[in-house]
PAKEMAR-241027 format. One record per residue: residue in three letters; x, y, z of N, C-alpha, C, O in turn. Coordinates in steps of 0.001 Angstrom, whole numbers, plus 524288, in hexadecimal, padded with zeros to 5 digits. Example, Ala and Ser with C-alpha at 12.3 -4.5 7.8 and 13.67 -1.06 7.14 Angstrom:
// PAKEMAR-241027
ala833867E9C681E788300C7EE6C81E78833907F31C81E788379C7F30982111;ser832327F73681BA8835667FBDC81BE4832648001E81EBE834618047281F67;
END
This chain:
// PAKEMAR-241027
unkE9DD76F161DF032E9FE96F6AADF0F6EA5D96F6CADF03BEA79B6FAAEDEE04;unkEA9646F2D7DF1E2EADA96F27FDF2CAEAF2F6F1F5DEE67EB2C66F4C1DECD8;unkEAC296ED02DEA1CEAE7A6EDF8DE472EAE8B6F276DE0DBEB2686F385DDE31;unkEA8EA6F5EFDE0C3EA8766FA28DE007EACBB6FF06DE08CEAE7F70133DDCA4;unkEAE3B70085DE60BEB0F670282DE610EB7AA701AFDE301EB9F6704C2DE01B;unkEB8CA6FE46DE44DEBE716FC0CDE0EDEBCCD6FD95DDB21EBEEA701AADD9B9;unkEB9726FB39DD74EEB8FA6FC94DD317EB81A702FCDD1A7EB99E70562DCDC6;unkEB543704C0DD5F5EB4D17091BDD294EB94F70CC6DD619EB80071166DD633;unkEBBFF70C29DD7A6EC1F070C2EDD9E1EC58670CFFDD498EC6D1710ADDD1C8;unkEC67F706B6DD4E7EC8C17061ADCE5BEC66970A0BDCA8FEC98570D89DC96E;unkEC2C170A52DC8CBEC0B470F57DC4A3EC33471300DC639EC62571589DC363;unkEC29F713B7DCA01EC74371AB5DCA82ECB0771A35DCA12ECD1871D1DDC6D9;unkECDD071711DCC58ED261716A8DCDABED5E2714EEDC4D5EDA2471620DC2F1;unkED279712C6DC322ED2F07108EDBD3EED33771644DBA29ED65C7177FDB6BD;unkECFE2718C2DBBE8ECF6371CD7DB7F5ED3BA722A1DBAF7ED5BB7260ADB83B;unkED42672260DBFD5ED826725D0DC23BEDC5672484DC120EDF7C727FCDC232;unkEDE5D72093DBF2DEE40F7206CDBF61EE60E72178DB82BEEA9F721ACDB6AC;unkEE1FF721EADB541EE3A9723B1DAF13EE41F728B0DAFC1EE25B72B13DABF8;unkEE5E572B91DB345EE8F073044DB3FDEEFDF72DD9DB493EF3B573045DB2FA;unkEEFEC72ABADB629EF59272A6FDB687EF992727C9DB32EEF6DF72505DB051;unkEFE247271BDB1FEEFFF77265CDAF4CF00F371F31DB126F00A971DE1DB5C4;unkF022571B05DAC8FF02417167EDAE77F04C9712C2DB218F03AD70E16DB247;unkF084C7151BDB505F0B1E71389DB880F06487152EDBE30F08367140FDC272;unkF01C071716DBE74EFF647175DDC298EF96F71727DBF24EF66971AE4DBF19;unkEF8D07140ADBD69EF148712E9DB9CCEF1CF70F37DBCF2EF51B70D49DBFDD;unkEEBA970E6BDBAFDEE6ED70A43DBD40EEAA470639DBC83EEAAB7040ADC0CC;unkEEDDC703DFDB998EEFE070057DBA3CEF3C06FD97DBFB7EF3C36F946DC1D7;unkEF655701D1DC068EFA53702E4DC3D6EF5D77010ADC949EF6616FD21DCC08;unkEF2087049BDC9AEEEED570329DCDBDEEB1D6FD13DCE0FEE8A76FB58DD1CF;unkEEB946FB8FDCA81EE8AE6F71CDCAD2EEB686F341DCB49EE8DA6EF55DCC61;unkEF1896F264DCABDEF7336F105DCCD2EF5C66F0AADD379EF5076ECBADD621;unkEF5B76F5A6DD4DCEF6066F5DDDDAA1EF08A6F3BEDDD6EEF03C6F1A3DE1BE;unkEECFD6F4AEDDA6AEE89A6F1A4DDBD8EE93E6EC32DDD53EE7F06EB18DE1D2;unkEEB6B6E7B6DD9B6EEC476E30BDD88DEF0156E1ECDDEE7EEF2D6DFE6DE32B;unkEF3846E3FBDDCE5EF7F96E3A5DE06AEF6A96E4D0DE617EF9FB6E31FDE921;unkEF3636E6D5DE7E1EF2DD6EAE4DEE49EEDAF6E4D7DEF4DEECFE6E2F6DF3AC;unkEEB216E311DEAFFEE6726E135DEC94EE8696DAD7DEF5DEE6836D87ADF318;unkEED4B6D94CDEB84EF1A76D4E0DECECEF38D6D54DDF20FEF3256D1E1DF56A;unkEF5CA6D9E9DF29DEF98B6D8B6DF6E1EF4986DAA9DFC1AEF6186DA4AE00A8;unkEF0256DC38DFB44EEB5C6DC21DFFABEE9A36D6A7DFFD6EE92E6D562E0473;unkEE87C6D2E2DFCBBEE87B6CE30DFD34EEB9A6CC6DE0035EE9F76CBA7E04AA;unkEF0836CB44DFF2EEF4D26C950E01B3EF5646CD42E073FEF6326CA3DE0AE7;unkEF5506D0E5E0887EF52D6D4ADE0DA6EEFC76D133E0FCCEF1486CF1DE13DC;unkEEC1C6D035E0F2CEE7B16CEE5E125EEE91D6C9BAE1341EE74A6C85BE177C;unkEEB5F6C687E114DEEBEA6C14BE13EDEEE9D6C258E1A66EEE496BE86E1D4D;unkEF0C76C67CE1C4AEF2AA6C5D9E2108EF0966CC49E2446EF0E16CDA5E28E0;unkEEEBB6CECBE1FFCEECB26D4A1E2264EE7586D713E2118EE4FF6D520E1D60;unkEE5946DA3BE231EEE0946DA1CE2118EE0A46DE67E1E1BEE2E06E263E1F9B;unkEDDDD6DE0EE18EBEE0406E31FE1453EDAF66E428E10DCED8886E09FE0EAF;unkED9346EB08E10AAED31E6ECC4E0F7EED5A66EB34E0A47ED9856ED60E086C;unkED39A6E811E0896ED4B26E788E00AEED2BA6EAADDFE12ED41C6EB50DF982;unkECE1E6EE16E00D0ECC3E6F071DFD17ECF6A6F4A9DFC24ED0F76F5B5DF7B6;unkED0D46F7E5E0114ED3516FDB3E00BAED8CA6FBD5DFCFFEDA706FEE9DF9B0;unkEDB646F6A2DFDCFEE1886F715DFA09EDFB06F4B9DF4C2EE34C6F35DDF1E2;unkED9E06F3D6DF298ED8C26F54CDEFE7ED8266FB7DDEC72EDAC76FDA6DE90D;unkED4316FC93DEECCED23B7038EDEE46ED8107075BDEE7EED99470A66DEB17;unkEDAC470606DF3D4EE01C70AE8DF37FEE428708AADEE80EE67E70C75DECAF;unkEE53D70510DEC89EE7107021CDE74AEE4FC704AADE34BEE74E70731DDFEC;unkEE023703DCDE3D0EDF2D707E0DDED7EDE6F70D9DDDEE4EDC8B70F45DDACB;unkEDF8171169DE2C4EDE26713EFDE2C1EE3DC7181DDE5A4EE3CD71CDADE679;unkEE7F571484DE685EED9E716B8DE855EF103719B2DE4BAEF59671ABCDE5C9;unkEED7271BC7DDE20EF16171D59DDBFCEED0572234DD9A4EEDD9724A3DD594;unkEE959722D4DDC54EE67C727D3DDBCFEE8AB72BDCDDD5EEEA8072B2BDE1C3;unkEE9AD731BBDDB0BEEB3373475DDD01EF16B7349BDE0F3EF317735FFDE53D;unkEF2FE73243DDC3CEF9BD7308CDDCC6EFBB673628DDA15EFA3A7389FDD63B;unkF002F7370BDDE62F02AD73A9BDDF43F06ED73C80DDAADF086B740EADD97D;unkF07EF7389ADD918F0C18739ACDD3E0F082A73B1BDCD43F09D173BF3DC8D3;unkF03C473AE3DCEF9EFFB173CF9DC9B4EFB2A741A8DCBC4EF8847447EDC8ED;unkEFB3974176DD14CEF709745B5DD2CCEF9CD74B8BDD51EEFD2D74C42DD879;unkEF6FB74F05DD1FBEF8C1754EDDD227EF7D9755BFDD6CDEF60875252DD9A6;unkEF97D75CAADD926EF8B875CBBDDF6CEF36976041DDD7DEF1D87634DDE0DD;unkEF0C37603ADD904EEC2A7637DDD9B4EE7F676122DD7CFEE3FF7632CDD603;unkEE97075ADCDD87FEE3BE7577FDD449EE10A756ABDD991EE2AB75737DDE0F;unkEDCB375547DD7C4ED8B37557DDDD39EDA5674E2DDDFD3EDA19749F2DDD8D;unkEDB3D74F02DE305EDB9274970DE770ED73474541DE613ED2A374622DE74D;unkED8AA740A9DE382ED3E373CA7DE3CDED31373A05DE9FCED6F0737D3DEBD2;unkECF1573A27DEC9DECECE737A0DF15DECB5873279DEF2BEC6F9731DBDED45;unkECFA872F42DF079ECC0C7285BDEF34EC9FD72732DF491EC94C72274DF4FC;unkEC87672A5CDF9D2EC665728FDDFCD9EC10172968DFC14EBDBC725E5DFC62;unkEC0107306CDFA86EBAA673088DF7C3EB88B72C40DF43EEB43072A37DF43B;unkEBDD272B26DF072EBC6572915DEBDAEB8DE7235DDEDC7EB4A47224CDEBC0;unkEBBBE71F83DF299EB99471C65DF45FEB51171BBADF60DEB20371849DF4A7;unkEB3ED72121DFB33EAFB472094DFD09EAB2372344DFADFEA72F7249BDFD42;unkEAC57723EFDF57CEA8A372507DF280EA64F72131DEEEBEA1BD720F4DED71;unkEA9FC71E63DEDD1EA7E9718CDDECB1EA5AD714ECDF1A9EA4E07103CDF0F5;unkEA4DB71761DF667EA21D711B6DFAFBEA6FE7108EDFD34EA74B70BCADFCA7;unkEAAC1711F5DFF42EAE3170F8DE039FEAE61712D0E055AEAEBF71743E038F;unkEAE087106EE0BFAEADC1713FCE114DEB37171734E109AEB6AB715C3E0D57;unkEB45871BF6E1439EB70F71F5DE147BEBC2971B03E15DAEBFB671973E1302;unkEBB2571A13E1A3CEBDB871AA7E1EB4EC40471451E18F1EC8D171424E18BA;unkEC00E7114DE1648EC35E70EA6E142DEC4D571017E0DB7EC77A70DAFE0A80;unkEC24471474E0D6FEC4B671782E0779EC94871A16E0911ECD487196DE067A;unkEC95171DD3E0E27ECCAE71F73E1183ED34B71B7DE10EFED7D371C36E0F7D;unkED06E717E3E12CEED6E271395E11FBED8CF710E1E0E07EDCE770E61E0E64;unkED54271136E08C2ED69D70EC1E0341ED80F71504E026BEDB31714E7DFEC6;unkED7827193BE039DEDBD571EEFE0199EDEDE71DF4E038DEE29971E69E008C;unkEE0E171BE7E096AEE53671E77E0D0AEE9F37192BE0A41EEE9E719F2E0964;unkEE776714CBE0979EEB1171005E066FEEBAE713D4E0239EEFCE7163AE02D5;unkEE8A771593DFD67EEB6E71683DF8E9EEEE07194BDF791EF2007190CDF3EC;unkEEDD971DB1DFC89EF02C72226DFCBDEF6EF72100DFFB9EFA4772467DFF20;unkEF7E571D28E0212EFBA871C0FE04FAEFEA9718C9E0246F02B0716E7E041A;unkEFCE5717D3DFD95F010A712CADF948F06B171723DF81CF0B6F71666DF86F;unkF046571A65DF717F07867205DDF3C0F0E0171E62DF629F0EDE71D93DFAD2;unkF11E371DE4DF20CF18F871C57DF47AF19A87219CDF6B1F1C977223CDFA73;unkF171572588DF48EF18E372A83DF68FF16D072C8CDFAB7F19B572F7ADFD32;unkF133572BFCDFC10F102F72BE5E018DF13A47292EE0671F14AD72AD7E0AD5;unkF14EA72484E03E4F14D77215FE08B5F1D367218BE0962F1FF571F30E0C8D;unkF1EB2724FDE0551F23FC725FCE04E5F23EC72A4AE08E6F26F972A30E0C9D;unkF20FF72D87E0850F20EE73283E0C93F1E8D73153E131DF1EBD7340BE1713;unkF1C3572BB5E1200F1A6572AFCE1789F1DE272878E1ABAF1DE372941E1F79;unkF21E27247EE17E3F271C722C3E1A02F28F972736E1B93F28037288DE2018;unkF2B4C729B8E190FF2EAB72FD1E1A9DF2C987318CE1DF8F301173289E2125;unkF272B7333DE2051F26E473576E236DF26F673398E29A8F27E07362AE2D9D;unkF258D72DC4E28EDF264F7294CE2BEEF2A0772A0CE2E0CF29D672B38E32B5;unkF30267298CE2AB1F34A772965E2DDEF359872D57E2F0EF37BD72D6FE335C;unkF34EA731F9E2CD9F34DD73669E30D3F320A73808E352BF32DE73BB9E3823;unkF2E1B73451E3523F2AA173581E3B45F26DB73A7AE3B76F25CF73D08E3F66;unkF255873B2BE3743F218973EF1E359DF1D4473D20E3314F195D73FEFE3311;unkF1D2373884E30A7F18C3738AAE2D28F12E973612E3294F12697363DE375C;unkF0FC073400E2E04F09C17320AE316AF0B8672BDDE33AFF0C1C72865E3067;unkF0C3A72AD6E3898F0CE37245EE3840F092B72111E3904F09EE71C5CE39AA;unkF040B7239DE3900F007B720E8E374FF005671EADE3174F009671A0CE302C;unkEFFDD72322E2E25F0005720E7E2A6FF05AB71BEAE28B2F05797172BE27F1;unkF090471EBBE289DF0D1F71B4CE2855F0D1F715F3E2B2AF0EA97122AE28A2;unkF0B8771542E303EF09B170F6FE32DCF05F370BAEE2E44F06C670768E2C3A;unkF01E870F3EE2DDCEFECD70EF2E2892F000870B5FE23FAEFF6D706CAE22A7;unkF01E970F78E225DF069B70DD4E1DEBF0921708F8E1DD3F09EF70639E19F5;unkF0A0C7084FE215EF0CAA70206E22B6F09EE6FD86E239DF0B626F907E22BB;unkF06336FEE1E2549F023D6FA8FE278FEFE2E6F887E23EBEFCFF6F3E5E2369;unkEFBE86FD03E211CEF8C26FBCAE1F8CEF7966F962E19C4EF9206FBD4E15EC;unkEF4B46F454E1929EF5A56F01BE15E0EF32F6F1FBE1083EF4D26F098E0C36;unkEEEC56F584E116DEEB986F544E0B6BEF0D96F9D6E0928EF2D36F8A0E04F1;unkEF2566FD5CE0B12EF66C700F8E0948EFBE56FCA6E073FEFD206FC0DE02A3;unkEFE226FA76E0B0AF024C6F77EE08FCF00656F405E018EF02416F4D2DFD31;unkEFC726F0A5E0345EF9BF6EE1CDFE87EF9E76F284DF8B8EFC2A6F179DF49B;unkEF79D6F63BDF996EF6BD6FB6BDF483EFCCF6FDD0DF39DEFE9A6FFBBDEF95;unkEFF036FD2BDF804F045D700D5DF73BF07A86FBF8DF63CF0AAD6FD27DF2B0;unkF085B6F7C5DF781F0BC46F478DF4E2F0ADB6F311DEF61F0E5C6F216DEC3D;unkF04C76F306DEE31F044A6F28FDE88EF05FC6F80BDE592F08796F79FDE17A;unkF04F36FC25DE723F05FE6FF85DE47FF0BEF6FF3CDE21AF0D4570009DDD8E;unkF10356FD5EDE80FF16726FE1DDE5ADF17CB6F9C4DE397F1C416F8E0DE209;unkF13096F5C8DE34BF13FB6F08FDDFA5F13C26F1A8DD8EEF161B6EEBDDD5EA;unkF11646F521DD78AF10506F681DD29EF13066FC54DD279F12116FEDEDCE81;unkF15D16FE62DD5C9F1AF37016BDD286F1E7D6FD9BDD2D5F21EB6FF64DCFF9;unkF20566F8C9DD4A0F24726F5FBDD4D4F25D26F25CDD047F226B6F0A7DCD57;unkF29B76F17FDCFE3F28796EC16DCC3AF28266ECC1DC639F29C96F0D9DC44D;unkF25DA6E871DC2BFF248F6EB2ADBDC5F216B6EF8DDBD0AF22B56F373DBA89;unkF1E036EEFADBEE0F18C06F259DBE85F1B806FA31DC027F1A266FE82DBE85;unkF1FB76F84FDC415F22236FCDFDC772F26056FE53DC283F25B270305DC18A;unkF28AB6FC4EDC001F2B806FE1ADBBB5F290D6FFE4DB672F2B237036CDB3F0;unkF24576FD50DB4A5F1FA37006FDB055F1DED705E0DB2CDF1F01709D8DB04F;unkF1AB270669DB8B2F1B8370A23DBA85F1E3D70E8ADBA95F1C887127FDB874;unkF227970E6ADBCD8F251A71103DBC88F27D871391DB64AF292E7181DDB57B;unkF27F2711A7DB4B3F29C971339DAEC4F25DE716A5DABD7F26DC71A1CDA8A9;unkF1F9771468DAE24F1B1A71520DAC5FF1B1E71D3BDAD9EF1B247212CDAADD;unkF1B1971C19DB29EF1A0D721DADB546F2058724C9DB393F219672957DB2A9;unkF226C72158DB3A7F2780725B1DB2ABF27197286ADAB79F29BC72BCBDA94C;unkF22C272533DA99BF225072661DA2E0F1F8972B6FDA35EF20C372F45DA0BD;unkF1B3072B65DA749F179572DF7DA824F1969733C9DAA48F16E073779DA886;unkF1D3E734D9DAD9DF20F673A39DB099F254C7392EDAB8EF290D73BD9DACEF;unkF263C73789DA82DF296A7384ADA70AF314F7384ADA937F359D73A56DA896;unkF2F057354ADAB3FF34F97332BDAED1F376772FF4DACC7F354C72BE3DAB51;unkF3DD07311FDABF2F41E372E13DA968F405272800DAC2CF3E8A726E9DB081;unkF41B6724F9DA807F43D071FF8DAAB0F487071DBEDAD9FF480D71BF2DB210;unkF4B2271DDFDABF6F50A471E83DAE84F54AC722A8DAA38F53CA72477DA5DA;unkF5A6372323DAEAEF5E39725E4DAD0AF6189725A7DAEA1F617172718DB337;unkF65C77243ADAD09F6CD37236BDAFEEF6CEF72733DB5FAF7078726D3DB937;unkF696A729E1DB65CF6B0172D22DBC21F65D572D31DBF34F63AF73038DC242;unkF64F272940DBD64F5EC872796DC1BBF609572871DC674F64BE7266ADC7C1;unkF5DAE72BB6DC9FDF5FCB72ACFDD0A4F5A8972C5DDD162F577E72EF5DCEB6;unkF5A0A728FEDD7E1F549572818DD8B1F5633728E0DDEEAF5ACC72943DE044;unkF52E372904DE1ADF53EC72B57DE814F5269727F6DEA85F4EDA72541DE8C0;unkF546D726FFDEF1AF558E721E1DF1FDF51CC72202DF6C9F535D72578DF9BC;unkF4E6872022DF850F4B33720B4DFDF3F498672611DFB93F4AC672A22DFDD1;unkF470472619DF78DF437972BA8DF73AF3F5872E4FDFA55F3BBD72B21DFA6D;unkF3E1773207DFCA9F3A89734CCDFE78F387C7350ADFC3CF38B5734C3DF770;unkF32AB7364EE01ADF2C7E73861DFDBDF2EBC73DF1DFA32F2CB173D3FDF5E6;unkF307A740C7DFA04F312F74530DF782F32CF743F1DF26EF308874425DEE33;unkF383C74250DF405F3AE873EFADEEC3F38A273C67DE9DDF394C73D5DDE533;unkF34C5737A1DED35F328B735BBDE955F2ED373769DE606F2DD5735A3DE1AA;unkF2BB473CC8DE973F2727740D7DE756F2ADC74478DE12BF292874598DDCD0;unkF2E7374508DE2CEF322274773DDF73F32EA7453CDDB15F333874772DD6D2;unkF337573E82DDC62F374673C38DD80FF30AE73A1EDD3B2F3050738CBDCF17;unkF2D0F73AABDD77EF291F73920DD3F0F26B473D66DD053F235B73C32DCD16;unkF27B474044DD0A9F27A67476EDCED6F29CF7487ADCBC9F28AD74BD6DC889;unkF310F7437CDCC1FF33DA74730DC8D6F356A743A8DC352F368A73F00DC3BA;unkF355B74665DBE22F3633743CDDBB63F3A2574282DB88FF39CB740B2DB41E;unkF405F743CBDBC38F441F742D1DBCBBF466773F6ADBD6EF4AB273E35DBBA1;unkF41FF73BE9DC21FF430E7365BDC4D4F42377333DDBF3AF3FFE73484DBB28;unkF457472DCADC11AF446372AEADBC3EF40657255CDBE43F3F4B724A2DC2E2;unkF3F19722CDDBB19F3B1971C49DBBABF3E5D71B44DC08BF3CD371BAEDC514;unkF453E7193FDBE32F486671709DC30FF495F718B3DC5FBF4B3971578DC906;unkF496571C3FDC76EF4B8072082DCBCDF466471D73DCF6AF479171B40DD386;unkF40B971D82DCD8BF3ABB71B34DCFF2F3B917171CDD25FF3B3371760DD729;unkF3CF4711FCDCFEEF3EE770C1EDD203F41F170EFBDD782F3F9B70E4FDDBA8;unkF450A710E5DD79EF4A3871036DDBEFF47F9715EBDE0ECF497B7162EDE57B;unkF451B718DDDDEE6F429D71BF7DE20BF3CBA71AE1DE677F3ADB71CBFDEA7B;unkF3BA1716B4DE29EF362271555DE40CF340C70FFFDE368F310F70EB1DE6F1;unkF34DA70C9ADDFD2F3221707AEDDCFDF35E970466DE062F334C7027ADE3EF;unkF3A6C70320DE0B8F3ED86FF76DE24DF3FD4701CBDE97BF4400700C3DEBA2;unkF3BB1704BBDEC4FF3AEA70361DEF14F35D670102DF06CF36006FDE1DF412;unkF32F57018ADEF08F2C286FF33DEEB0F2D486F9ACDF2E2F2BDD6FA11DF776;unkF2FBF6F4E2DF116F2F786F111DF29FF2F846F14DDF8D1F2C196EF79DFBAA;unkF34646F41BDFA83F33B16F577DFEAEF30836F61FE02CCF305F6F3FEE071B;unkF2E166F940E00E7F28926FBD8E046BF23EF6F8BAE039AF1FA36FA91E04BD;unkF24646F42FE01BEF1E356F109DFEC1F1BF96F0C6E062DF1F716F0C1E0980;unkF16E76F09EE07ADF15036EF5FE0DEBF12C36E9F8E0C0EF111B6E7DDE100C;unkF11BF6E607E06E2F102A6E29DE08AEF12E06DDF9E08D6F15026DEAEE0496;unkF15156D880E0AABF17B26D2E0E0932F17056D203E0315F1A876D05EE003D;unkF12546D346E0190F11796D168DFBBCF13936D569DF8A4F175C6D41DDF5F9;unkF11C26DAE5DF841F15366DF4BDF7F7F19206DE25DF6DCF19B96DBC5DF2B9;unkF1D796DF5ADFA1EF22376DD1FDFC66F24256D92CDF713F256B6DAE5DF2C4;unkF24026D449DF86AF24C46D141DF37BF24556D1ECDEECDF27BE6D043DEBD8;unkF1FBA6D4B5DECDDF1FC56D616DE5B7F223F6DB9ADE5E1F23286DD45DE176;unkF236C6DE81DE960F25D16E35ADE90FF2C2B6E126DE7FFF2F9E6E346DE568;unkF2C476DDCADE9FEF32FF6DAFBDE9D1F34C26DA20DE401F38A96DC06DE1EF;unkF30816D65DDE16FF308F6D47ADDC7FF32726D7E7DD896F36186D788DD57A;unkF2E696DC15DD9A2F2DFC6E1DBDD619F30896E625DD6A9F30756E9F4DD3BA;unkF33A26E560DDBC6F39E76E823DDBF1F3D846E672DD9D2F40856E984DD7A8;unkF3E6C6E14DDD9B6F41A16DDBFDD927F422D6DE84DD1F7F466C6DEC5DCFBA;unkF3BF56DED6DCEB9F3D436DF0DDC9DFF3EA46E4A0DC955F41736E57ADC586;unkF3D6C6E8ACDCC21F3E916EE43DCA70F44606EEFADC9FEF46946F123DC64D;unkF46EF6ECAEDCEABF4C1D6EBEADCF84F4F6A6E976DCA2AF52DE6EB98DC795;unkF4DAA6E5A3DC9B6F4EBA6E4F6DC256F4E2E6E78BDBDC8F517F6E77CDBA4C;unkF494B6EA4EDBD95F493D6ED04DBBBBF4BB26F1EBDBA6AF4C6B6F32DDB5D4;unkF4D1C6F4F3DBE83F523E6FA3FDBEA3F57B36F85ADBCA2F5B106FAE5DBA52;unkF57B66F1FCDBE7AF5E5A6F053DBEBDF5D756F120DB797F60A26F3C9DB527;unkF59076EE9CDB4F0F59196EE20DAF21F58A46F35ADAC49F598D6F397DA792;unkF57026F843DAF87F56896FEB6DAE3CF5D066FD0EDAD6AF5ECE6FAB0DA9A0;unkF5F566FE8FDB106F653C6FEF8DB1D3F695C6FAC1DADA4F6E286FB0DDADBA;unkF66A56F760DAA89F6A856F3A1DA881F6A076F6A6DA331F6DC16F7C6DA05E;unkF64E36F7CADA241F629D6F863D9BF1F66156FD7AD9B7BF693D6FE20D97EA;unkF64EF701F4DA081F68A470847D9F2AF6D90707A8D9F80F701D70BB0D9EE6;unkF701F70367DA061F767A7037DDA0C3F782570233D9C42F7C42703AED9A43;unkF72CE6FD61D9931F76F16FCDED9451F777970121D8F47F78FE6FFFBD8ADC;unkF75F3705F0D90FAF7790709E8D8D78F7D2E70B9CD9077F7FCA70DFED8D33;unkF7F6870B58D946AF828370D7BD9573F88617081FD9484F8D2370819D9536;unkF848670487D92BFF88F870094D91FBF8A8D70054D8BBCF8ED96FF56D89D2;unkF858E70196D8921F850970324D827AF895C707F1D82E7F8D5A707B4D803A;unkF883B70D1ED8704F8C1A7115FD853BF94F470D8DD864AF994670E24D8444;unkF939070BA7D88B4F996570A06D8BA9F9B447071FD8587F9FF2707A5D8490;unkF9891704A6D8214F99EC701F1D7DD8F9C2170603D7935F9D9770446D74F8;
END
């Protein structure tokens, strides 16, 4: 039953995502698959971790993503979708509430409301604690990071049509949920403005030890990477000085 379901999981999830443009396809998800299924390995040597759900919410965390779904397309519920394939409620229930909780923008607005002392602190306790979520959400900001995070990004920015860079790139510092809803909206923002708004903090926030470490790596090359944006656009301004 258990294999069953995953495969024919994957079938949807394979054929749902050739709606989107390639910075978020089946590929992208089968990235986070790999990756969430690793660092649940490594999480269970000292914690106890459902493999299956950071399986299932892995593949299924970029359904009905917010930056491609209209406010009038009908809602996919992968809870139905589950327990219509044979898994009990009560644990289709928590492979949604993981997939649904990977979202940077979700969990950008749940900080904010945190420190203001308004938001749910259940959930937010949640949020922190809980291992199959950390596993799916560290893989997820493992594959915007890094190389894979720089094809990305360029990828989707081909796709909105967003500059790459420009001598007056400015990008906002400790961005808000609003902000960032904006800057993903707007096609003003540029690729780099993305790194320094969003990607080049990722490492930061990784919840797992293993996390943590390849998030370092893949900052560390992004960080090279901008310094080499910045060398290649100066030498036109060193060509004009001649």
């Amino acid at each position: 039953m258990t294999e069953e379901i995953i495969k024919k999981t994957e079938n949807f999830v394979h054929e749902y995502m050739k709606k989107y443009d390639c910075s978020h396809d089946w590929q992208h998800v089968n990235r986070v698959v790999r990756q969430a299924l690793a660092l649940a390995r490594m999480q269970s040597q000292t914690k106890q971790v459902d493999v299956l759900v950071v399986h299932l919410a892995a593949l299924l965390h970029d359904v009905d993503d917010a930056k491609y779904v209209h406010h009038d397309d009908t809602k996919f519920s992968s809870e139905n979708f589950l327990v219509g394939l044979g898994m009990d409620s009560a644990r289709a229930a928590f492979v949604c509430r993981v997939a649904d909780g990977v979202s940077f923008r979700k969990e950008l607005l749940a900080e904010e409301l945190h420190k203001q002392g308004t938001g749910d602190e259940d959930d937010w306790k949640w949020r922190q604690s809980c291992v199959e979520l950390a596993c799916v959400q560290d893989a997820d900001r493992l594959d915007a990071i890094g190389a894979f995070g720089v094809l990305r990004c360029a990828a989707f920015s081909g796709a909105r049509n967003r500059t790459l860079h420009t001598p007056k790139d400015r990008f906002i510092e400790n961005i808000t949920y609003e902000q960032y809803v904006q800057a993903t909206d707007n096609s003003a923002a540029t690729a780099i403005s993305h790194f320094h708004e969003k990607l080049l903090q990722l490492a930061a926030k990784m919840k797992t030890d293993q996390g943590r470490q390849e998030a370092q790596r893949r900052h560390d090359f992004m960080l090279q990477f901008i310094r080499q944006v910045d060398c290649e656009f100066a030498f036109g301004d060193r060509a004009d000085e001649k």
